[in-house]
C-alpha positions as CSV (number, residue, x, y, z in Angstrom):
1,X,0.0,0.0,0.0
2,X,1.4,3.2,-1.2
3,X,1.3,6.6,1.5
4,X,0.7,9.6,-0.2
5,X,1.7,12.4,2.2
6,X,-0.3,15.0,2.9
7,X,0.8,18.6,2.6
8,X,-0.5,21.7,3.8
9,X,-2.7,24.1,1.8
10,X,-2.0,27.2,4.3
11,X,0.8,29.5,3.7
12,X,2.7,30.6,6.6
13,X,1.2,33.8,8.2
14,X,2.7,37.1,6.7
15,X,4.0,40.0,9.2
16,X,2.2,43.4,7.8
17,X,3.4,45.6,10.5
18,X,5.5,48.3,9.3
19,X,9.2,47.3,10.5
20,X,11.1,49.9,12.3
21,X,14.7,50.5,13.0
22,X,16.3,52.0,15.5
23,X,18.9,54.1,14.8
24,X,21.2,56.2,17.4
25,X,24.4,56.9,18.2
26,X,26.7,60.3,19.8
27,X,27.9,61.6,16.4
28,X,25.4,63.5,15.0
29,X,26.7,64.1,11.5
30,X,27.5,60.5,11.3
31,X,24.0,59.4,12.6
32,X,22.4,62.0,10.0
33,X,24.4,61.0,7.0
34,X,23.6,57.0,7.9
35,X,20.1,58.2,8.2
36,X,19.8,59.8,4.4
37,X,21.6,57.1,2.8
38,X,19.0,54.5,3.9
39,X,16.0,57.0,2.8
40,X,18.1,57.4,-0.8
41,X,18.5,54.2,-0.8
42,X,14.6,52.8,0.0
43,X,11.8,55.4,-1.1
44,X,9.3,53.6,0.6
45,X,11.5,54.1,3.7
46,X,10.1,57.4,6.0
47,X,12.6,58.5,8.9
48,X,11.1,60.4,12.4
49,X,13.6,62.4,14.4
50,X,12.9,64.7,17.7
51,X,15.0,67.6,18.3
52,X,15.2,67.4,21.9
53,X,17.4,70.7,21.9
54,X,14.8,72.7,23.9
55,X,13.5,69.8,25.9
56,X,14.1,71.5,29.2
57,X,11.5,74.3,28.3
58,X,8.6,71.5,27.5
59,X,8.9,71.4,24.0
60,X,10.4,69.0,21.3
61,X,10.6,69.5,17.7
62,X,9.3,66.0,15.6
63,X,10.3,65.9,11.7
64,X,9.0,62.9,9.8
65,X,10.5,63.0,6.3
66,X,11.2,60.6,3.1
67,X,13.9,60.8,0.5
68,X,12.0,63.0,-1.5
69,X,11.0,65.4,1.2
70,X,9.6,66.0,4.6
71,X,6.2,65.3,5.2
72,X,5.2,66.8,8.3
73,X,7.2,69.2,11.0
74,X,6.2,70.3,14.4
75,X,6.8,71.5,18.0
76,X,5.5,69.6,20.4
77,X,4.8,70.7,24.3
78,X,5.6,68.1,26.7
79,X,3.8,67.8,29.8
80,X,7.3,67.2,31.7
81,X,10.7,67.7,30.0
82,X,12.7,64.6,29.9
83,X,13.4,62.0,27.6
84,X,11.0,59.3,29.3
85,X,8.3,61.5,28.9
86,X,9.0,62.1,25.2
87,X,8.6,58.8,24.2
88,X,5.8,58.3,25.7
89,X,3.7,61.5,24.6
90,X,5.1,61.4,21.4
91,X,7.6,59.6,20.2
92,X,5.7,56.2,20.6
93,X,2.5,57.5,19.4
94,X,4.0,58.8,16.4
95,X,5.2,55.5,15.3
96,X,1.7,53.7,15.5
97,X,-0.5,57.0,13.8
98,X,2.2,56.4,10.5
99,X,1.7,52.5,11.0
100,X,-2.0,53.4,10.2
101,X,-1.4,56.2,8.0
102,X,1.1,54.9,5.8
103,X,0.7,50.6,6.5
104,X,3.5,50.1,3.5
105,X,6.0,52.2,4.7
106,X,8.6,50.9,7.0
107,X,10.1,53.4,9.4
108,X,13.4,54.6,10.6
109,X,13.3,55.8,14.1
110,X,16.5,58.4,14.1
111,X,17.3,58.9,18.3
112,X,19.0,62.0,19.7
113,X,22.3,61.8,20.9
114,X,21.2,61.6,24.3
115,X,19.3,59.1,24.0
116,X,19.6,55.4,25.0
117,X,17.9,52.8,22.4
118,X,17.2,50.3,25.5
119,X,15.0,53.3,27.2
120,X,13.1,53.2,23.7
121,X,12.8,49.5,24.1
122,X,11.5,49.2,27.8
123,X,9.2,52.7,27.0
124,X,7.5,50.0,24.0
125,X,7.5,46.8,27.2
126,X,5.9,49.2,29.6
127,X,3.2,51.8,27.2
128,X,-0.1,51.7,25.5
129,X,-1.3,53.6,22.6
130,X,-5.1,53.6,22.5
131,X,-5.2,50.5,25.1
132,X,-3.1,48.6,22.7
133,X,1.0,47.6,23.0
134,X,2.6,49.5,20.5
135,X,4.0,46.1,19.2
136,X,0.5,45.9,17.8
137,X,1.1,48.5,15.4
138,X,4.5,48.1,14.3
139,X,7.7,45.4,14.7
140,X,10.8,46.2,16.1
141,X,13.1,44.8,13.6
142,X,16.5,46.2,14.2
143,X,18.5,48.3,16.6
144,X,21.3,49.7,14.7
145,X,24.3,51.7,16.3
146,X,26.6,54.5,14.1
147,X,29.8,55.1,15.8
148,X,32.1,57.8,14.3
149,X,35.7,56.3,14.0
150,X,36.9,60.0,14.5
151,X,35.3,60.9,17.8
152,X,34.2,57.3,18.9
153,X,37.3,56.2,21.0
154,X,37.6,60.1,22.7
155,X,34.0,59.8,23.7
156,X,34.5,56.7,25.1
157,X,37.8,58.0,27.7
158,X,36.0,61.2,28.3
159,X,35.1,62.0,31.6
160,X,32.7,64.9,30.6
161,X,28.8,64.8,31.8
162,X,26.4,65.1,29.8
163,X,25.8,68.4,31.3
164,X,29.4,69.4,30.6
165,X,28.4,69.4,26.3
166,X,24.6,70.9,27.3
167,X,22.9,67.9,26.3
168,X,21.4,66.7,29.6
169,X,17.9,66.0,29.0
170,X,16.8,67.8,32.8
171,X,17.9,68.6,35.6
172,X,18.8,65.8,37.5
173,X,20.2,63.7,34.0
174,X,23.6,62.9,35.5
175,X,24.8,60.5,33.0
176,X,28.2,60.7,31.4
177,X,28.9,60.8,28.1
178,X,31.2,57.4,28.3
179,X,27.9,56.3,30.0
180,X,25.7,56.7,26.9
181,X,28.7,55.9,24.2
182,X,29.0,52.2,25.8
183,X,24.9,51.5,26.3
184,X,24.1,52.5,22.9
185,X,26.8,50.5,21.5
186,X,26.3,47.5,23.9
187,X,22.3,47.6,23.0
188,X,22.7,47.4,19.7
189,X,21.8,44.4,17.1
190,X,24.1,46.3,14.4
191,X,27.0,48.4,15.1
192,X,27.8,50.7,11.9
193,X,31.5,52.1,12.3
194,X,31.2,55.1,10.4
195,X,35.1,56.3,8.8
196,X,36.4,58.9,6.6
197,X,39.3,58.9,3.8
198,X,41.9,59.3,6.2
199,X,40.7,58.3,9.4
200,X,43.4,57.0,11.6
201,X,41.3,55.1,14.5
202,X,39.5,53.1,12.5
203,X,40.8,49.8,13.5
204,X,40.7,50.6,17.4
205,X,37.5,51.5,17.1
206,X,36.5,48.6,15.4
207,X,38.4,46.2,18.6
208,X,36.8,48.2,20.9
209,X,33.1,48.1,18.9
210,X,33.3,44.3,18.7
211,X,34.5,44.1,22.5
212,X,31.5,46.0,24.0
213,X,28.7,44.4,21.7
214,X,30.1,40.9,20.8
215,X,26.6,39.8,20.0
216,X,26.3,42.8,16.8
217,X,26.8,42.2,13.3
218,X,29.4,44.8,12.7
219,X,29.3,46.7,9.4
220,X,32.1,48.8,7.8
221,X,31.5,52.3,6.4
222,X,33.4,54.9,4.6
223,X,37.2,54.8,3.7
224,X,36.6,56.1,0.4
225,X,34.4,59.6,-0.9
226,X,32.2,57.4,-2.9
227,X,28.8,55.5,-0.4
228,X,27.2,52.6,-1.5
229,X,23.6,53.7,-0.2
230,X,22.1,50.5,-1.2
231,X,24.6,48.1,0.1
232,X,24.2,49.9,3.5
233,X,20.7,49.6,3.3
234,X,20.9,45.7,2.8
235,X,23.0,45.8,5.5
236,X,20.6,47.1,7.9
237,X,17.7,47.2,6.7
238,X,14.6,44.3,7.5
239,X,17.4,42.4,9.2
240,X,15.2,40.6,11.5
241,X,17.9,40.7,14.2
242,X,16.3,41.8,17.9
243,X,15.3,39.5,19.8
244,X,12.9,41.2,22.3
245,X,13.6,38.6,25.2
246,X,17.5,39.4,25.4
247,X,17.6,41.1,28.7
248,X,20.1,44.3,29.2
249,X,23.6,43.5,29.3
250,X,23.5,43.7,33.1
251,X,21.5,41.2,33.2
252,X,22.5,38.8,30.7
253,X,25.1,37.0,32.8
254,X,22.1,35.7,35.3
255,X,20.6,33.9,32.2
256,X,23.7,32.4,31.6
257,X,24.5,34.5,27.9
258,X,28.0,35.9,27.3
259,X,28.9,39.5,28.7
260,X,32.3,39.4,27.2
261,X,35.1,37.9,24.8
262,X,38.5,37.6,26.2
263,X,40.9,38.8,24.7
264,X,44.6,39.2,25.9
265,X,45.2,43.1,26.3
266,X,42.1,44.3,25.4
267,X,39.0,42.1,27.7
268,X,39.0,39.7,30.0
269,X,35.8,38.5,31.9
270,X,36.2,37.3,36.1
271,X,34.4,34.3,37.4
272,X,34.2,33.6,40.9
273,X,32.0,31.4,43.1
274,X,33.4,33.3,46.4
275,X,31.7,36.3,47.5
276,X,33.7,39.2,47.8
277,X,35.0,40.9,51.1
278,X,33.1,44.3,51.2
279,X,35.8,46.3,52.9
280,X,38.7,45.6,50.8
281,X,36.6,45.2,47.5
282,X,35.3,48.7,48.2
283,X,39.3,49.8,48.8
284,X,40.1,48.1,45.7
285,X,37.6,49.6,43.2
286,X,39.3,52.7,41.9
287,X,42.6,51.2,41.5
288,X,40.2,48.4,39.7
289,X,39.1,50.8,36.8
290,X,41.7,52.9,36.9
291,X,43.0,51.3,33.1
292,X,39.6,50.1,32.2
293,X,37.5,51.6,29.3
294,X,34.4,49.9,30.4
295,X,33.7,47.4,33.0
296,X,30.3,45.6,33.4
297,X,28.5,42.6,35.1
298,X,27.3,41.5,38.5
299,X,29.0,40.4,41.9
300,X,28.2,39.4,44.9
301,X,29.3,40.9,48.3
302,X,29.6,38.5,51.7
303,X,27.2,40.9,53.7
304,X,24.6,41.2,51.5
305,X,24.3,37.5,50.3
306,X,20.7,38.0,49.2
307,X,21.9,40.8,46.8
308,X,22.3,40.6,43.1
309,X,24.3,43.7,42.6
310,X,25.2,45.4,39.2
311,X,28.6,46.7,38.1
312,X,29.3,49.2,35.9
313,X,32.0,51.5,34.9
314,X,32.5,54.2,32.1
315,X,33.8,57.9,32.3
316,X,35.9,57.6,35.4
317,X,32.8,56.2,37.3
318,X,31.9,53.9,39.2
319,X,27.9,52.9,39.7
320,X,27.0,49.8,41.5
321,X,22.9,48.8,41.8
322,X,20.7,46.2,42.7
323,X,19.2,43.4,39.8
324,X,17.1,41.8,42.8
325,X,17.5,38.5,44.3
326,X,19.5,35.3,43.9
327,X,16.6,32.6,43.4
328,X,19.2,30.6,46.2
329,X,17.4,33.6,48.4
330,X,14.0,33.4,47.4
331,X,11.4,29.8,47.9
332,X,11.4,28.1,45.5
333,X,7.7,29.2,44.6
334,X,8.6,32.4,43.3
335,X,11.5,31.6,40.6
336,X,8.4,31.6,38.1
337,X,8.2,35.2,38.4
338,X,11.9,35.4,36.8
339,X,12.5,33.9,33.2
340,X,12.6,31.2,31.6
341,X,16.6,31.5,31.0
342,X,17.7,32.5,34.0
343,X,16.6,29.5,35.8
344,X,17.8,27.2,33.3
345,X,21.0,28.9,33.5
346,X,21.2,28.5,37.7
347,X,20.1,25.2,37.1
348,X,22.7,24.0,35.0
349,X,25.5,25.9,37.0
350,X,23.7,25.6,40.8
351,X,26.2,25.1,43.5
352,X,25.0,23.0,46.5
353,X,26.2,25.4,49.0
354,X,26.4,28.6,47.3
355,X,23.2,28.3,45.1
356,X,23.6,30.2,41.9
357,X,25.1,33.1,43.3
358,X,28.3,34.2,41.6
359,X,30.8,37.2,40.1
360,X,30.8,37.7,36.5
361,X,32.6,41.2,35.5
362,X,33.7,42.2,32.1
363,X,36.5,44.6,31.5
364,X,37.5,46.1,28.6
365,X,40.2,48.5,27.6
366,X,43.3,49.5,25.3
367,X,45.8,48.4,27.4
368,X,44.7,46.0,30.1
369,X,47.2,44.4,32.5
370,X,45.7,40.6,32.9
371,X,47.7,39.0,36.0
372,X,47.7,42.5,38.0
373,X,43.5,42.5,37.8
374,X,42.9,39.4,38.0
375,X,45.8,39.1,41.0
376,X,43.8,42.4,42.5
377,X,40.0,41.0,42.1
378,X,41.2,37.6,43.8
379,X,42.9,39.8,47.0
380,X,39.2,41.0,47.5
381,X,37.6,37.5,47.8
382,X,37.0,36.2,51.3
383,X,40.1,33.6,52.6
384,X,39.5,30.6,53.1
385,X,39.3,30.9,57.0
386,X,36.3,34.0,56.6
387,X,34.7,31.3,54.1
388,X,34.5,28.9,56.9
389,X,33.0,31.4,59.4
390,X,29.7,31.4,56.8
391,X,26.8,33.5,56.0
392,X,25.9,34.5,59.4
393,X,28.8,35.8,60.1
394,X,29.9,38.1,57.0
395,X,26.8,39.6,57.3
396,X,28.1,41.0,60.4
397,X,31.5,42.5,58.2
398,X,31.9,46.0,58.3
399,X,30.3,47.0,55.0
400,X,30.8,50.3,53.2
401,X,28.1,49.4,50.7
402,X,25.6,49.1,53.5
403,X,22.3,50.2,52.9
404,X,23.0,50.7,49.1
405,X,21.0,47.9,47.0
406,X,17.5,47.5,49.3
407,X,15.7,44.5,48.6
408,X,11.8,44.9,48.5
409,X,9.2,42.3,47.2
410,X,9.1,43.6,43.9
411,X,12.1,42.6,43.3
């Protein structure tokens, strides 16, 4: 008896949301000229940008334009002046109106300078338009970061504010501009490393690109005075790379993904199952960064052994937060409430005394000494006799970090 098989008359389900990519970066000009080769190259393609220039007096200024020319320009009043607040009132709505106005054109979503693409990304997690997500209206296809090979590497080492270059978005917007270089970069699905005929840091900036966002598709620009609009555009364009569940890179060690390549000189990434002494790790942190570019991750500190804490250094700075709880802290009841990753990655790696509580840091630089940090990290580690005295005890160590990362039940 012969078996004919039987095949499927339904065609796979077609995505007619109006794709948009992300695009941002610190260089404008660079950001800018990106941004017009992709609307030469794709006339379908329509680009929205905010000036946020006057954003401290309530007011934004939104141009939405397409190759051709610009189809609508206006000043916008803001209810509150900062950059979470823009997205919300109007940058966000914006994107969903064109969706419906315009259902065949994808869009290019050109940030400020100032601006962080994961704030854009947890402003789409967290808002409604009209009582709908705004993933309803449009796909987030791409996240795509331009660095500037000429000002890329200097940004990066500066130890400016943003408020020192008058591009604080309010008041109390402390970030540094090393700050903003790295999470751009380090959010990205694409890195673009934008270079001129003649630029000399283009291959630095290329280590140092791949080094912070080893999870990007890098893509080479420039070198010559002639652009390939259309091979950029294939480049970036309807690339289909974000993946909406990767968490931010301070959280990506928890669900076991890579936070960084080592590489001798340039990155190396510390593992430790020991937690760290809170008095001489707190001694030990400038001296730590002092030849670091960036450093990122999470540790653990004996006092706090509850405490998922966050590392992060750019600009000369040092900021250390909470990411919550280690599930070895919490019943067992309430790991649901993290993902799916995360306890698949403490499973594999659980420790039967320690749990899944651990120190993963990543530090990259130009010029990183290897044996002197890693010789430094392990002085900060609790001996073997302060091991033996156990939990009880070290949460009685003098703690400099005390009261810093409170736990509540939210997290």
């Amino acid at each position: 008896m012969s078996i004919t098989p039987i095949t499927s008359a339904v065609s796979p389900s077609v995505d007619h949301r109006p794709a948009v990519t992300v695009l941002s970066g610190f260089s404008p000009g660079a950001v800018q000229a990106a941004a017009r080769a992709l609307l030469i190259a794709d006339d379908s393609l329509i680009a929205i940008s905010h000036d946020l220039t006057v954003i401290r007096d309530g007011r934004v200024r939104r141009t939405v334009e397409s190759g051709a020319r610009v189809l609508e320009r206006a000043d916008v009043e803001m209810v509150h002046g900062c950059i979470s607040c823009t997205l919300r009132e109007d940058v966000l709505p914006t994107l969903v109106r064109l969706a419906r106005e315009r259902p065949r054109s994808d869009q290019l979503l050109v940030l400020p300078p100032a601006v962080e693409p994961e704030a854009v990304a947890a402003a789409c997690a967290h808002c409604l338009v009209d009582g709908l997500p705004v993933t309803a209206a449009v796909r987030f296809d791409s996240f795509v970061t331009v660095v500037d090979a000429d000002r890329f590497l200097d940004d990066l080492t500066s130890t400016d504010d943003l408020r020192d270059r008058d591009l604080h978005a309010a008041g109390d917007d402390h970030r540094a501009v090393a700050e903003v270089v790295a999470h751009q970069v380090e959010f990205s699905d694409t890195v673009v490393v934008w270079s001129r005929p003649g630029s000399v840091d283009v291959h630095r900036t290329n280590v140092v690109a791949r080094l912070l966002a080893p999870w990007s598709v890098p893509v080479q620009v420039g070198g010559s005075d002639v652009l390939d609009c259309t091979a950029l555009a294939a480049a970036v364009l309807r690339s289909g790379r974000h993946d909406p569940e990767r968490p931010g890179v301070l959280g990506m060690a928890l669900e076991g993904r890579s936070i960084g390549v080592p590489e001798k000189g340039t990155s190396l990434v510390f593992r430790s199952r020991r937690p760290f002494h809170p008095e001489r790790l707190h001694d030990a942190l400038e001296e730590l960064t002092e030849h670091a570019l960036r450093g990122r991750g999470q540790l653990w500190i004996a006092a706090q052994p509850d405490a998922v804490i966050a590392f992060e250094f750019a600009g000369g700075g040092v900021s250390l937060g909470s990411l919550g709880y280690w599930l070895a802290a919490l019943p067992p009841e309430r790991w649901t409430e993290t993902s799916d990753q995360r306890r698949l990655a403490a499973d594999m790696d659980w420790d039967p005394y320690y749990g899944d509580r651990r120190t993963t840091l990543a530090l990259i630089g130009l010029h990183l000494d290897h044996t002197a940090i890693v010789t430094l990290l392990r002085s900060c580690l609790l001996t073997d006799a302060e091991l033996a005295d156990g939990f009880d005890a070290w949460q009685q160590m003098n703690d400099p970090f005390e009261g810093c990362f409170p736990l509540s039940e939210n997290h």
